[in-house]
C-alpha positions in Angstrom: -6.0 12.2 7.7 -6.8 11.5 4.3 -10.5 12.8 3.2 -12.5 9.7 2.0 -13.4 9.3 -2.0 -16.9 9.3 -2.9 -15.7 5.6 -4.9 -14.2 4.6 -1.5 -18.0 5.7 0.3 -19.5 3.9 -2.1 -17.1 0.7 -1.2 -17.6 0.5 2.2 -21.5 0.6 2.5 -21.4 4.2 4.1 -25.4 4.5 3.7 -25.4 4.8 0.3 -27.1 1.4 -0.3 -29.5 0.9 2.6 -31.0 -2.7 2.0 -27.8 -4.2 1.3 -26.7 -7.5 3.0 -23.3 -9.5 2.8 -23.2 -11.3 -0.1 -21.5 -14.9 0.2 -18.1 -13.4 -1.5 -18.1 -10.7 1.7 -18.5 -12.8 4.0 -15.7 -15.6 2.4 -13.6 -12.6 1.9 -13.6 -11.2 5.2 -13.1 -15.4 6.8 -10.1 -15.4 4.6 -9.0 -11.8 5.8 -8.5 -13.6 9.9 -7.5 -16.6 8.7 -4.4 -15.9 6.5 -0.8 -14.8 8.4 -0.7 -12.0 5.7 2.3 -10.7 8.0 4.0 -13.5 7.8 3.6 -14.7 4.1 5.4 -11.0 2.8 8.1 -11.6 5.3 8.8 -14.7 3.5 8.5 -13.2 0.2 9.7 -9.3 0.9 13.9 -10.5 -0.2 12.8 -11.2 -3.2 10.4 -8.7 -4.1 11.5 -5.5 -5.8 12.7 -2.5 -4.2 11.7 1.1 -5.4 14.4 2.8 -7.3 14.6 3.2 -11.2 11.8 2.1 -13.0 8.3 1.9 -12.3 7.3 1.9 -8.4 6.5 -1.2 -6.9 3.1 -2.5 -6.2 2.5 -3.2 -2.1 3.5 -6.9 -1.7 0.5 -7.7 0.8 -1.6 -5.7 -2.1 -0.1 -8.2 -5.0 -0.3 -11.4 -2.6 -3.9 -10.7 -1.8 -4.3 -10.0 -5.8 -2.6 -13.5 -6.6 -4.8 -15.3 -4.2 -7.8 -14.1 -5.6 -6.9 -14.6 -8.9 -6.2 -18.4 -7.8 -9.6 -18.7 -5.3 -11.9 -17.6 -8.3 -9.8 -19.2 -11.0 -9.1 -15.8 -13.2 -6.7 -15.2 -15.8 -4.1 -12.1 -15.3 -6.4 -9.9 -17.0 -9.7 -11.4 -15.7 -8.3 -10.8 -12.4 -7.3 -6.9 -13.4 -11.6 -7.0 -14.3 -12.8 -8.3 -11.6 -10.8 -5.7 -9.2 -12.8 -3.2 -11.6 -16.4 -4.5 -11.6 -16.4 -6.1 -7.8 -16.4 -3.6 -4.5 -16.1 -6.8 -2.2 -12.7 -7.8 -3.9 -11.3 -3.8 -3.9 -12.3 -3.9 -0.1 -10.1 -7.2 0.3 -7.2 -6.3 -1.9 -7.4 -2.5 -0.3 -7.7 -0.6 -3.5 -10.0 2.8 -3.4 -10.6 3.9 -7.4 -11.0 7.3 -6.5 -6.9 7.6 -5.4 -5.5 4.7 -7.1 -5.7 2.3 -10.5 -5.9 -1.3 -9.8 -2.7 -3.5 -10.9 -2.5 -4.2 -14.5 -2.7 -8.0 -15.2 1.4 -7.7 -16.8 2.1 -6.6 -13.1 0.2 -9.9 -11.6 2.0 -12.1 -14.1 5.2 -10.7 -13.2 4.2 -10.9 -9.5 3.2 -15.1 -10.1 6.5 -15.9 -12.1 8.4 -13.8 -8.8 6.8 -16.8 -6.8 7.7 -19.2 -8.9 10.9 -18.4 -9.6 11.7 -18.1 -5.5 9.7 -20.8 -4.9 
């Protein structure tokens, strides 16, 4: 068992912020989280995704899909996306992403993710 980061504590409301209520992003963030077949949708998409091998390691697809349908849901740009996975702990929580073990995606690696889509339609 992994030993939980202090930015990770911080994330998940572990006492640090007594007072603090769902904002309206948590709470359309975790409706979203139930409603979408996430299993399903990287079944559909996991041919065509890349495989790990030479070259830089792959992203987790459920990771990048969650990451492209935020960037659509708040209308962001690649790189506004990359920002607002820094500055917002409801959107890391979603997308699963704990700053104290990992980096979020660079916006290249979303764009490269949404022209996979398109591409495969």
């Amino acid at each position: 068992m992994k030993q939980q980061t202090l930015a990770a504590a911080a994330d998940q409301e572990a006492g640090f912020e007594q007072y603090r209520r769902p904002t309206r992003r948590d709470v359309f963030l975790a409706t979203i989280d139930e409603i979408v077949p996430w299993q399903a949708l990287c079944a559909v998409i996991q041919p065509h995704y890349p495989k790990p091998g030479t070259g830089r390691p792959p992203v987790g697809l459920e990771r990048m899909l969650r990451m492209y349908f935020i960037q659509h849901w708040f209308n962001l740009a690649d790189q506004a996306c990359e920002d607002a996975l820094l500055g917002s702990p409801a959107l890391r929580r979603f997308v699963g992403i704990d700053l104290g073990r990992e980096r979020v995606p660079d916006g290249t690696t979303l764009l490269k993710f949404g022209r996979l889509l398109e591409t495969h339609k």
